[in-house]
Biopython code that builds the backbone (N, CA, C, O; Angstrom):
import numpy as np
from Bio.PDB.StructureBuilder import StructureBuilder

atoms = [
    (1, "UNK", "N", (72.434, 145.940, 141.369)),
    (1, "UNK", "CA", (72.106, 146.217, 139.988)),
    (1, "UNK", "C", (73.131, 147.156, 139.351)),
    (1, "UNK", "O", (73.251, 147.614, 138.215)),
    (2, "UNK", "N", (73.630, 147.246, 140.165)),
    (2, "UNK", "CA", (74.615, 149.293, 139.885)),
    (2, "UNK", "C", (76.068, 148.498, 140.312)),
    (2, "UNK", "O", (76.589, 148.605, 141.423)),
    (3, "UNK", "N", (76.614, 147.668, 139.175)),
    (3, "UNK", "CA", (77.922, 147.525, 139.242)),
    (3, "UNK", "C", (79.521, 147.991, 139.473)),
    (3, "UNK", "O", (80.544, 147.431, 139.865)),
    (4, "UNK", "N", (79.116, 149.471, 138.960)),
    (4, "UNK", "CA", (80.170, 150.571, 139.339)),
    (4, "UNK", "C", (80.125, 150.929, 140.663)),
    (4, "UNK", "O", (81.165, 151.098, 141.298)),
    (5, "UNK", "N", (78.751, 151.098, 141.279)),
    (5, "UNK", "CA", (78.557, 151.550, 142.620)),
    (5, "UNK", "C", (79.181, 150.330, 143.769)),
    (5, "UNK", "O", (79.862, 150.502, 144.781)),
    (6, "UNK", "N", (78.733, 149.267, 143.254)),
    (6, "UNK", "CA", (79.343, 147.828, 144.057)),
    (6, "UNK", "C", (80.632, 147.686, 143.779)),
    (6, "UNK", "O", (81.262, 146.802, 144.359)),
    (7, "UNK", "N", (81.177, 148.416, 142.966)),
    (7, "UNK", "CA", (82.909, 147.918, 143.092)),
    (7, "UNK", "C", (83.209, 149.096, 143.901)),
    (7, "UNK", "O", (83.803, 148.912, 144.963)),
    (8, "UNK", "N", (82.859, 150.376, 143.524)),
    (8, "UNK", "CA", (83.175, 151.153, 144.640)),
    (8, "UNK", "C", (82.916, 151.184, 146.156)),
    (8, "UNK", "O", (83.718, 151.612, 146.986)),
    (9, "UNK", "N", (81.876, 150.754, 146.378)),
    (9, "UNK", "CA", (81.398, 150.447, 147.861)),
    (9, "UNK", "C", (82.687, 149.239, 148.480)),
    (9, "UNK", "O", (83.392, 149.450, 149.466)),
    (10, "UNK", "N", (82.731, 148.177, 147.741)),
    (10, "UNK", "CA", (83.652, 147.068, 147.904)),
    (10, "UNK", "C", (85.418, 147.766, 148.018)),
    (10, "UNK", "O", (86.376, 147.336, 148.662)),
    (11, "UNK", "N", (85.338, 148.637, 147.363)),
    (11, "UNK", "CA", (86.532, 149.190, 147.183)),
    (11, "UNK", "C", (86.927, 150.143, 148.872)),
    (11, "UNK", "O", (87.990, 150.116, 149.493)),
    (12, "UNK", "N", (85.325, 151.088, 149.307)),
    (12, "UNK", "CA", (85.590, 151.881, 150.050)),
    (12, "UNK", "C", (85.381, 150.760, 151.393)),
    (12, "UNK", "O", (85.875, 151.063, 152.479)),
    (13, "UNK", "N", (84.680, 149.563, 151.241)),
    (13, "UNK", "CA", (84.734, 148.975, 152.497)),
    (13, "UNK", "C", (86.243, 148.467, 152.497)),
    (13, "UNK", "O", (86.490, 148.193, 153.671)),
    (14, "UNK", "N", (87.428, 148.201, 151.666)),
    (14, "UNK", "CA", (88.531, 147.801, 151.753)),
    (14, "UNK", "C", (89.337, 148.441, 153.128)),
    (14, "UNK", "O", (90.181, 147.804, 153.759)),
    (15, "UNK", "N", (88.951, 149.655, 153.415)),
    (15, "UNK", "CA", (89.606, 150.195, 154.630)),
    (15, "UNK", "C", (88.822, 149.774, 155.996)),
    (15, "UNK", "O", (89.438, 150.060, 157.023)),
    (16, "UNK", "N", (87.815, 149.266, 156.134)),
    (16, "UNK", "CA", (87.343, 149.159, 157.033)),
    (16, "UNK", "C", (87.081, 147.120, 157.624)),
    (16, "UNK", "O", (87.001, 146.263, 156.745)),
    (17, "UNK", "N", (87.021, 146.850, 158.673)),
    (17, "UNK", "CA", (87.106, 145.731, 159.412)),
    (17, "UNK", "C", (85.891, 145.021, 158.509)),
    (17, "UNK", "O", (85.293, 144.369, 159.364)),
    (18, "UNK", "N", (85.385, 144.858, 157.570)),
    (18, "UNK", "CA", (84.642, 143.763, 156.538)),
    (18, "UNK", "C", (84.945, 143.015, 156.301)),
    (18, "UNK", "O", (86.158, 143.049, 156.509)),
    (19, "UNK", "N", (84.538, 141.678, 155.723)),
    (19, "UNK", "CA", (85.027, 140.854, 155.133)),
    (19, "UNK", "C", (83.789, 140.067, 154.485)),
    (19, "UNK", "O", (82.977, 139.342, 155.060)),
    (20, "UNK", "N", (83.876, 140.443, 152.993)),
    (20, "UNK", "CA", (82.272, 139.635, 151.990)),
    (20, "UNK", "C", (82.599, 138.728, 151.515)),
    (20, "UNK", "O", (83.314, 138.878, 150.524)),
    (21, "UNK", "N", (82.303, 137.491, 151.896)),
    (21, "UNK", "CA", (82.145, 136.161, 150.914)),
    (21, "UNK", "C", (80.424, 136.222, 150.053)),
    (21, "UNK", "O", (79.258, 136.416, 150.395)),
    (22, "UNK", "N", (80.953, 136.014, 149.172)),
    (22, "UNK", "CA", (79.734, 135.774, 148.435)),
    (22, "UNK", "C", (80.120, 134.186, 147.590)),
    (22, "UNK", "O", (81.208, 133.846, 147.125)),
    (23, "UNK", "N", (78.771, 133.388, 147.603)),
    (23, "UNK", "CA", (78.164, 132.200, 147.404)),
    (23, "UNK", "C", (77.366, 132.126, 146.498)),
    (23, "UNK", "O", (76.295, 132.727, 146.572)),
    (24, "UNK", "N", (77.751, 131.252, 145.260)),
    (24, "UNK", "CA", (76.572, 131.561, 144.405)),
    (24, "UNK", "C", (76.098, 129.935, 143.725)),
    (24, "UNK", "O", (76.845, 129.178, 143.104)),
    (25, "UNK", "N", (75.146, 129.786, 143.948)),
    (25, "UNK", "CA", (74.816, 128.153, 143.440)),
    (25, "UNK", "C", (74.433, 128.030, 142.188)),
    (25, "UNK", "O", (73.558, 128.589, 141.526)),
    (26, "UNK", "N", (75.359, 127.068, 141.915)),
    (26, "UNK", "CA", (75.318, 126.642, 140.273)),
    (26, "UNK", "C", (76.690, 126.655, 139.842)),
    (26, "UNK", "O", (77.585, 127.058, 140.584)),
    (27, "UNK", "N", (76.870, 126.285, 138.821)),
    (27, "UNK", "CA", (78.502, 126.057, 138.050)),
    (27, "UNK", "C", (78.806, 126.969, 138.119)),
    (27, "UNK", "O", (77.797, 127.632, 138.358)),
    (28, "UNK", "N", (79.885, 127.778, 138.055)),
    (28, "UNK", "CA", (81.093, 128.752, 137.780)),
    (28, "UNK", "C", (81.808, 128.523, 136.460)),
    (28, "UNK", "O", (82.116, 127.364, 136.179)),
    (29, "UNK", "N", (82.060, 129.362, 135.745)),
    (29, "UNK", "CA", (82.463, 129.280, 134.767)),
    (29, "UNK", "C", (83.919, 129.561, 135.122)),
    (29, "UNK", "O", (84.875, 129.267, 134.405)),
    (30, "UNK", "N", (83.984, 130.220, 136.422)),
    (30, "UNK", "CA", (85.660, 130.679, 136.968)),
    (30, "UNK", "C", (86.128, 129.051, 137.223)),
    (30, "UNK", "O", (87.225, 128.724, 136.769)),
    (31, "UNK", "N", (85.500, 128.268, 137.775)),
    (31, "UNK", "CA", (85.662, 126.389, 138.345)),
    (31, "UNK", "C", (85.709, 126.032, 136.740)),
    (31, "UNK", "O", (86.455, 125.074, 136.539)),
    (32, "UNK", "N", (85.391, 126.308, 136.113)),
    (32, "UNK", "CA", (85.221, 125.264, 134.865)),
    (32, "UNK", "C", (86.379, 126.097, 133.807)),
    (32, "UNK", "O", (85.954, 125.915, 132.666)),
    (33, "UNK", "N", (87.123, 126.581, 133.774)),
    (33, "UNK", "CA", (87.609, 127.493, 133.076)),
    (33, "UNK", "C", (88.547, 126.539, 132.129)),
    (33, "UNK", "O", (88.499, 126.681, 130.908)),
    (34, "UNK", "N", (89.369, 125.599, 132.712)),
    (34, "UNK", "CA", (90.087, 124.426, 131.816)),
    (34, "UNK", "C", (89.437, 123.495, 131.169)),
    (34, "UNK", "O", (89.933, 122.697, 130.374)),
    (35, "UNK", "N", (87.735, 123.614, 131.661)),
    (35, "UNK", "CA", (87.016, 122.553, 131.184)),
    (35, "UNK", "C", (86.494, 123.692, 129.533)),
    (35, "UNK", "O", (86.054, 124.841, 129.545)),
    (36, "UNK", "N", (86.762, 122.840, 128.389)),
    (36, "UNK", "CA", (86.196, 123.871, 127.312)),
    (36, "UNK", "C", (84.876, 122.868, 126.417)),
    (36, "UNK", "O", (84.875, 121.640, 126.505)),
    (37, "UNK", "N", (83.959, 123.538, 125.696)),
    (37, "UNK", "CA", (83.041, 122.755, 125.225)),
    (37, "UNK", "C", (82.231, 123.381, 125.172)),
    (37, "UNK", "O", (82.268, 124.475, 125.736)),
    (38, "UNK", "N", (80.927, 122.882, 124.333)),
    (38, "UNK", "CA", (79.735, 123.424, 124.266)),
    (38, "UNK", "C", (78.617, 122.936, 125.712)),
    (38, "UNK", "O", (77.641, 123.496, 126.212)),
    (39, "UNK", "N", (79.249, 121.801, 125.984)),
    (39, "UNK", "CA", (78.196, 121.270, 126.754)),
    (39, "UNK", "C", (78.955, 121.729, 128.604)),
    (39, "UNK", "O", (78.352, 121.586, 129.667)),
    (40, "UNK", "N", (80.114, 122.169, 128.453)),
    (40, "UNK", "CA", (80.011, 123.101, 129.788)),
    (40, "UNK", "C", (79.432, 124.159, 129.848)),
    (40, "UNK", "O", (78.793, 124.468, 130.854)),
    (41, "UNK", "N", (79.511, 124.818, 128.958)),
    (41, "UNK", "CA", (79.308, 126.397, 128.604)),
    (41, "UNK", "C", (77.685, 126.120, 129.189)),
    (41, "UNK", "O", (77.168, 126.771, 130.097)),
    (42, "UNK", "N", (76.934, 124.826, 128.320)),
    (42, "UNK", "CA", (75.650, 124.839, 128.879)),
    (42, "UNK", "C", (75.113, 124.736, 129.976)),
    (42, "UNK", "O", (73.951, 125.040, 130.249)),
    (43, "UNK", "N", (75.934, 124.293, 130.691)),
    (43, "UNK", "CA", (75.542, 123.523, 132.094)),
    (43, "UNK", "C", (76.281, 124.771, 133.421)),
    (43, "UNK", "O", (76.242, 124.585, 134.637)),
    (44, "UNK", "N", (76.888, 125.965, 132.725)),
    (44, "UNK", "CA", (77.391, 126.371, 133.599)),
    (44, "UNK", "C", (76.469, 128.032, 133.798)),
    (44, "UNK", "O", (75.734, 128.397, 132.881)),
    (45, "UNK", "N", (76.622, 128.848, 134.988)),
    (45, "UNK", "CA", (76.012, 130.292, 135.717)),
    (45, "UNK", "C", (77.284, 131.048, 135.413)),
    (45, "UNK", "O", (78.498, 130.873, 135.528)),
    (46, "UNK", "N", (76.412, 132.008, 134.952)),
    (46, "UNK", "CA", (77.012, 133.466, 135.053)),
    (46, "UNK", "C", (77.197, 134.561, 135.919)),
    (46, "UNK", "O", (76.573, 135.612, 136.064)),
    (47, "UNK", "N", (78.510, 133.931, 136.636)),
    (47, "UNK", "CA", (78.992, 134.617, 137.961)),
    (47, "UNK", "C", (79.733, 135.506, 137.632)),
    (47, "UNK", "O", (80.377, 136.037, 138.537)),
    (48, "UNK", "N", (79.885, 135.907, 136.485)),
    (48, "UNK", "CA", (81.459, 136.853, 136.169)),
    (48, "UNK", "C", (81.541, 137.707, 137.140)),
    (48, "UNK", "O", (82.375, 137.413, 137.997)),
    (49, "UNK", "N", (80.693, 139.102, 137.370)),
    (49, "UNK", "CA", (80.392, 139.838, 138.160)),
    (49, "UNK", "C", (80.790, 139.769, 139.635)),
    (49, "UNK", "O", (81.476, 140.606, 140.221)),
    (50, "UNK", "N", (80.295, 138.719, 140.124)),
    (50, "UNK", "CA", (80.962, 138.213, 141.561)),
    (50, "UNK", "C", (82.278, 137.876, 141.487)),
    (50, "UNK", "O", (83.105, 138.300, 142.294)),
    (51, "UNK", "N", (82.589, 137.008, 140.410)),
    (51, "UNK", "CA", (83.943, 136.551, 140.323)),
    (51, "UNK", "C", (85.050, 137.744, 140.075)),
    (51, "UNK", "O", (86.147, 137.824, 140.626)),
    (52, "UNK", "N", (84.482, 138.665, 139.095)),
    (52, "UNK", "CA", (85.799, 139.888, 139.335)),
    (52, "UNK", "C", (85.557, 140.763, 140.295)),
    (52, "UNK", "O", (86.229, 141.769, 140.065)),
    (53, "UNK", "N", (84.624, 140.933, 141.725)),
    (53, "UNK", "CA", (84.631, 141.254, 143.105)),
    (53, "UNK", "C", (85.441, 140.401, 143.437)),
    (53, "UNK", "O", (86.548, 140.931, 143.523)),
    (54, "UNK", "N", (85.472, 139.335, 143.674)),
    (54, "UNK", "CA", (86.520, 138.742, 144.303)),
    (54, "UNK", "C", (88.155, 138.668, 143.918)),
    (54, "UNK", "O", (89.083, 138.242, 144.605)),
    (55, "UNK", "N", (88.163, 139.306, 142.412)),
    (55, "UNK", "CA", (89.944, 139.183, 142.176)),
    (55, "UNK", "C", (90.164, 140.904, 141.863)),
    (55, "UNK", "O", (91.335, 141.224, 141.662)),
    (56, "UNK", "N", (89.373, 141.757, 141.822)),
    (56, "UNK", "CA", (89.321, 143.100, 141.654)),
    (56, "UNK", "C", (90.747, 143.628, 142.104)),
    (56, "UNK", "O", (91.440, 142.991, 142.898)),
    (57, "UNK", "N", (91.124, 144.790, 141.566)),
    (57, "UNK", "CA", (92.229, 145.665, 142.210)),
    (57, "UNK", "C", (91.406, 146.712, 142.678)),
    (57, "UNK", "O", (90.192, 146.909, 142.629)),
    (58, "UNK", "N", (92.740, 147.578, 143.326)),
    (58, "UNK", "CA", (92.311, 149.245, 143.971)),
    (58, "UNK", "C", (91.645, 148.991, 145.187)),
    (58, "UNK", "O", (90.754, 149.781, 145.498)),
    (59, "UNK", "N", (91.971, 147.784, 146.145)),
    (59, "UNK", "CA", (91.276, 147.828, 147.294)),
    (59, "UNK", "C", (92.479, 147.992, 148.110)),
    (59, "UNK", "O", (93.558, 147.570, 147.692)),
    (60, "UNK", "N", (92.341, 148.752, 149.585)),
    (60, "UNK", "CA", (93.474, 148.323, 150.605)),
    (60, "UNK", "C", (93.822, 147.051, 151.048)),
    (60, "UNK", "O", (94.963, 146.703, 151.350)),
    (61, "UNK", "N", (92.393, 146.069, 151.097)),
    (61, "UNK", "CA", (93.281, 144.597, 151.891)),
    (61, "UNK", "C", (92.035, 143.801, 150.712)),
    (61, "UNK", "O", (90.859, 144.166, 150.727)),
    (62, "UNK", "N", (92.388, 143.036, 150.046)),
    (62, "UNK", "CA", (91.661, 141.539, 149.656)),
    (62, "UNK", "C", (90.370, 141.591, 150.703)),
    (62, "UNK", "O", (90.550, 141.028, 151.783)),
    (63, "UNK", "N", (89.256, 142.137, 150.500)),
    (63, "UNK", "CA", (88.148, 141.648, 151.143)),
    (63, "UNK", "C", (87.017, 140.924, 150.765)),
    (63, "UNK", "O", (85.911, 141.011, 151.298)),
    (64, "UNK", "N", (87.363, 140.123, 149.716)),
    (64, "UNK", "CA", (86.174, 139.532, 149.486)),
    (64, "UNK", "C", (86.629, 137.892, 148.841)),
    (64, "UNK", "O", (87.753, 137.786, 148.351)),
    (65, "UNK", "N", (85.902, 136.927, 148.870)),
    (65, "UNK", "CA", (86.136, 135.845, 148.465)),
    (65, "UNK", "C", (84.823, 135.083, 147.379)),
    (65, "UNK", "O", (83.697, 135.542, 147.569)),
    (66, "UNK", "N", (84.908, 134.351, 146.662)),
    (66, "UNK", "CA", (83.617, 134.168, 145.789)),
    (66, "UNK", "C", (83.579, 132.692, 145.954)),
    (66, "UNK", "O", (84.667, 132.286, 146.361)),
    (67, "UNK", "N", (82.590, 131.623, 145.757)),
    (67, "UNK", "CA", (82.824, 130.122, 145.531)),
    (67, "UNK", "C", (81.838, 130.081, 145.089)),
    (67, "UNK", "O", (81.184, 131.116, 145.219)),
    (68, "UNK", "N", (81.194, 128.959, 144.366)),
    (68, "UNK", "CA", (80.138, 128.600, 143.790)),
    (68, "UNK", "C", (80.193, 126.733, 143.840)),
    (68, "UNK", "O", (81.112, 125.983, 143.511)),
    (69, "UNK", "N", (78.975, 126.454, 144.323)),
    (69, "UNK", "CA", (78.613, 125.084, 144.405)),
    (69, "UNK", "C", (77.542, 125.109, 143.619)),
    (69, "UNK", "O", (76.950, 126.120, 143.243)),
    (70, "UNK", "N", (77.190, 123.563, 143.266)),
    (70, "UNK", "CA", (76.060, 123.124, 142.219)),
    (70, "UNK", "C", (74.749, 122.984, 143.369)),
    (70, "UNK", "O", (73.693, 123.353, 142.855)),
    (71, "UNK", "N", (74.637, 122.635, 144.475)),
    (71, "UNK", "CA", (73.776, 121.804, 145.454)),
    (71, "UNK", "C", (74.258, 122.123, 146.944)),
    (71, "UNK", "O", (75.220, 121.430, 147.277)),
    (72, "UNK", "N", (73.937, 122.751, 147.625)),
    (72, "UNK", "CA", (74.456, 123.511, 149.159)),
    (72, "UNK", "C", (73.945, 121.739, 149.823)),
    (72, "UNK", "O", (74.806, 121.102, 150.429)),
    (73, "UNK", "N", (73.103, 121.369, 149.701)),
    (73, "UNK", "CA", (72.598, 120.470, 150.490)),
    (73, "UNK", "C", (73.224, 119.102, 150.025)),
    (73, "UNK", "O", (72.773, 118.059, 150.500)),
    (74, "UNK", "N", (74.414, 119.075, 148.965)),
    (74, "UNK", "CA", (74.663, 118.032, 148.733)),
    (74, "UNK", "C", (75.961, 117.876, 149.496)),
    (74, "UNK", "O", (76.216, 116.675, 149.570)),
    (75, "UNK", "N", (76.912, 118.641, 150.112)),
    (75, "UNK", "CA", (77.995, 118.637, 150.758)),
    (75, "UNK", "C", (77.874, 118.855, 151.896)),
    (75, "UNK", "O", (77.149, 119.733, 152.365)),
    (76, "UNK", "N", (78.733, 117.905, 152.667)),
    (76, "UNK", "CA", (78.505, 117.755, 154.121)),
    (76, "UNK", "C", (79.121, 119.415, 154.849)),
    (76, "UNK", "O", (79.604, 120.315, 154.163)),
    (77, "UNK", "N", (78.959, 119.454, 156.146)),
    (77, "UNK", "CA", (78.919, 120.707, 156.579)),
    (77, "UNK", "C", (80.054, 121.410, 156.860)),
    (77, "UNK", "O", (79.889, 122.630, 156.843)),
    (78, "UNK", "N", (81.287, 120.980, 157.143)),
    (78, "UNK", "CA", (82.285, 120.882, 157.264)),
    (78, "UNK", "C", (83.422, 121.006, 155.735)),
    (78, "UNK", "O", (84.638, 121.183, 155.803)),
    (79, "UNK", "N", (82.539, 120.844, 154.331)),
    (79, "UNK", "CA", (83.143, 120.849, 153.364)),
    (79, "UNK", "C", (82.751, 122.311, 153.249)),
    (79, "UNK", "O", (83.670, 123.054, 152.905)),
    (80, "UNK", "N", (81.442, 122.932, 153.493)),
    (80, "UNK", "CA", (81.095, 124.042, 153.305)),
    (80, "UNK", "C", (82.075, 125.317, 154.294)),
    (80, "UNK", "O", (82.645, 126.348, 153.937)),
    (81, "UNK", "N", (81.928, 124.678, 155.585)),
    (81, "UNK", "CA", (82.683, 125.346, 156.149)),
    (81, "UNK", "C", (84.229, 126.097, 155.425)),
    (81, "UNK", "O", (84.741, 127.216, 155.431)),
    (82, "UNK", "N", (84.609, 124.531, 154.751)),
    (82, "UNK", "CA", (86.222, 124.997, 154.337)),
    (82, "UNK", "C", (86.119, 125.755, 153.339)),
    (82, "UNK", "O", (87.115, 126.423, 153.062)),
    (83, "UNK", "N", (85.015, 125.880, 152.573)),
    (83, "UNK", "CA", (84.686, 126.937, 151.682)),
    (83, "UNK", "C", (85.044, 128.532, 151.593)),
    (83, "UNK", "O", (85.727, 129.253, 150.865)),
    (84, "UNK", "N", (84.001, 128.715, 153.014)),
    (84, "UNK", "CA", (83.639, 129.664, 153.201)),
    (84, "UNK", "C", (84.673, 129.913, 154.012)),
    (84, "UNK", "O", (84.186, 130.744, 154.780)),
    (85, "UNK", "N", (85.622, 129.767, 154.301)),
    (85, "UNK", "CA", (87.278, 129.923, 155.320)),
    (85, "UNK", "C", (88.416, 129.916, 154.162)),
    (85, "UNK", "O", (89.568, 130.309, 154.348)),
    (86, "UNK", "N", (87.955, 129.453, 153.045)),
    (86, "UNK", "CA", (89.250, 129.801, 152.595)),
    (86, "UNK", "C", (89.723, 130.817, 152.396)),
    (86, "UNK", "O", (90.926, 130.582, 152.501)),
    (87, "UNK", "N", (89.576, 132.141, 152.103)),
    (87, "UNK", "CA", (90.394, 133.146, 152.422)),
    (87, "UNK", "C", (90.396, 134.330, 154.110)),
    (87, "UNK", "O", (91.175, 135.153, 154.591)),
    (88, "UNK", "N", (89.422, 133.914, 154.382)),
    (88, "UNK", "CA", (89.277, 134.518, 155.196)),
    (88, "UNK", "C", (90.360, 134.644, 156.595)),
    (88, "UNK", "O", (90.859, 135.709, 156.957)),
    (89, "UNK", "N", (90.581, 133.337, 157.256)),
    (89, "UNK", "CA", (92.003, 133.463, 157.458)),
    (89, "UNK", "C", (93.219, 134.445, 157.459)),
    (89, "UNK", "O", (93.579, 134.964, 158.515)),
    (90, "UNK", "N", (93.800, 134.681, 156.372)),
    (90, "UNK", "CA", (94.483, 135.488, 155.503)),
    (90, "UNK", "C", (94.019, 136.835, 155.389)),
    (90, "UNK", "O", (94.736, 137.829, 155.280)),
    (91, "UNK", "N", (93.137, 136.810, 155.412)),
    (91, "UNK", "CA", (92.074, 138.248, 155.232)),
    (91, "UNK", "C", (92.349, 138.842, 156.852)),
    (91, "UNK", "O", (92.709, 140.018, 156.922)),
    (92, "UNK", "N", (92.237, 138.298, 157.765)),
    (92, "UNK", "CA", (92.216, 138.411, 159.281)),
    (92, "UNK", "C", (93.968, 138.544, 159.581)),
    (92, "UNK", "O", (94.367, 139.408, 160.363)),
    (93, "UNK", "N", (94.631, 137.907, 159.106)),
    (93, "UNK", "CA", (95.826, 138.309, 159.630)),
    (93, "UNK", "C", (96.889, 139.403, 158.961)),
    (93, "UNK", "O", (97.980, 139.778, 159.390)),
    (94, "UNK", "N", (95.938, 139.895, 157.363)),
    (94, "UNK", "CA", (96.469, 141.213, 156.739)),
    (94, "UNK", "C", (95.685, 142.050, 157.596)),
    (94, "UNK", "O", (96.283, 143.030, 158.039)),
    (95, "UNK", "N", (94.616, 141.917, 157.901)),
    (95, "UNK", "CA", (93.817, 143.348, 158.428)),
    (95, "UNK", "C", (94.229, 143.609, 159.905)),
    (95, "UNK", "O", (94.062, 144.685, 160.478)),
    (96, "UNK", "N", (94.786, 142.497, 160.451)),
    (96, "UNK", "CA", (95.798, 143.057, 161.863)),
    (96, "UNK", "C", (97.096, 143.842, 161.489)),
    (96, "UNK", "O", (97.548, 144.736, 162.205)),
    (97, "UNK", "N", (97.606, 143.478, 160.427)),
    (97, "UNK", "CA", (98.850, 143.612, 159.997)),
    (97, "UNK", "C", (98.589, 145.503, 159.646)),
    (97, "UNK", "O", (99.251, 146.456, 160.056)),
    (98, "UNK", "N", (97.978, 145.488, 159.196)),
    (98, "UNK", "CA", (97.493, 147.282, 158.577)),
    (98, "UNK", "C", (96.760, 147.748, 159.620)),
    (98, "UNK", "O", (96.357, 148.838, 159.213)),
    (99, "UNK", "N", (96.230, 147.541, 161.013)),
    (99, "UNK", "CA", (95.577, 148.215, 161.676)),
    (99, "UNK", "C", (94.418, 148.197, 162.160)),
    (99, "UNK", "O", (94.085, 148.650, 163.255)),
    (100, "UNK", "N", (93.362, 147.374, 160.921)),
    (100, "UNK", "CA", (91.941, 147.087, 160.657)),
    (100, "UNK", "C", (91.020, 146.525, 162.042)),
    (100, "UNK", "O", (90.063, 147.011, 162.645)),
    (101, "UNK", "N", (92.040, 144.903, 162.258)),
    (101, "UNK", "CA", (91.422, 144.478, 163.419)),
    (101, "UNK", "C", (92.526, 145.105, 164.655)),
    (101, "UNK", "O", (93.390, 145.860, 164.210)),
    (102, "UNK", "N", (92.548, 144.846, 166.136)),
    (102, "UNK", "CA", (92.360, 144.794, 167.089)),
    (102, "UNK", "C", (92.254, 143.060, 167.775)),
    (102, "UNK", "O", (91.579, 142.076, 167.472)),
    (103, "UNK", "N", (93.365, 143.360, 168.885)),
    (103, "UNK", "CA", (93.236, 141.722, 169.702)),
    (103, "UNK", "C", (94.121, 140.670, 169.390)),
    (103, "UNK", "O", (95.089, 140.640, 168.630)),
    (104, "UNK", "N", (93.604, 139.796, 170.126)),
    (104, "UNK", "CA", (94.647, 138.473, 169.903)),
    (104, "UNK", "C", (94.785, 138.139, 168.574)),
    (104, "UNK", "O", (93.813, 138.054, 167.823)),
    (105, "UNK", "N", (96.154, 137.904, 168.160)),
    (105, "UNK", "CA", (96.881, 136.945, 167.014)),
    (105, "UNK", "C", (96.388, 135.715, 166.822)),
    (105, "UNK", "O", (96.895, 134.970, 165.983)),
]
sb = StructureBuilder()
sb.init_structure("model")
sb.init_model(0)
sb.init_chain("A")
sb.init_seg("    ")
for serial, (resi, resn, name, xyz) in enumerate(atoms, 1):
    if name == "N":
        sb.init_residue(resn, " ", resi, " ")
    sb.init_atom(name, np.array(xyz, "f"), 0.0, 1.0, " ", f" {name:<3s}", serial, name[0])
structure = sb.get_structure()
């Protein structure tokens, strides 16, 4: 509810081994952004909030990623998967790079 407090928390988990994907069902207005109209605007959720957690500055490493689907149960499991991996990856091989993780490459 406390937006300042969640960018800061997000900000202070930046030093530490985290990594938040957040998922939010329903249109994105961040996905629809080239699409313009009255009748997207209608059909689309108000993720802003999540969406600038996920592109935010003032963190040490990129820890967070955002996606939004219309229907979790309409995409096979493996599409979800690639979802929820797309940054994360990347996220794992900066946070070795600075110290964060520990272990195999």
């Amino acid at each position: 509810m406390d937006e300042s407090l969640t960018k800061s928390m997000l900000q202070s988990a930046s030093y530490e081994p985290l990594f938040w994907q957040f998922m939010a069902i329903g249109k994105s207005n961040k996905s629809l952004k080239k699409k313009k109209g009255m009748f997207n605007s209608l059909f689309t959720s108000d993720f802003r909030f999540l969406e600038a957690l996920d592109d935010m500055s003032g963190r040490f490493i990129d820890n967070a990623d955002f996606f939004s689907i219309e229907d979790p149960s309409s995409i096979p499991d493996d599409e979800l998967y690639n979802l929820l991996m797309q940054e994360y990856p990347a996220w794992v091989k900066e946070a070795r790079s600075k110290g964060l993780l520990q272990g195999h490459k």
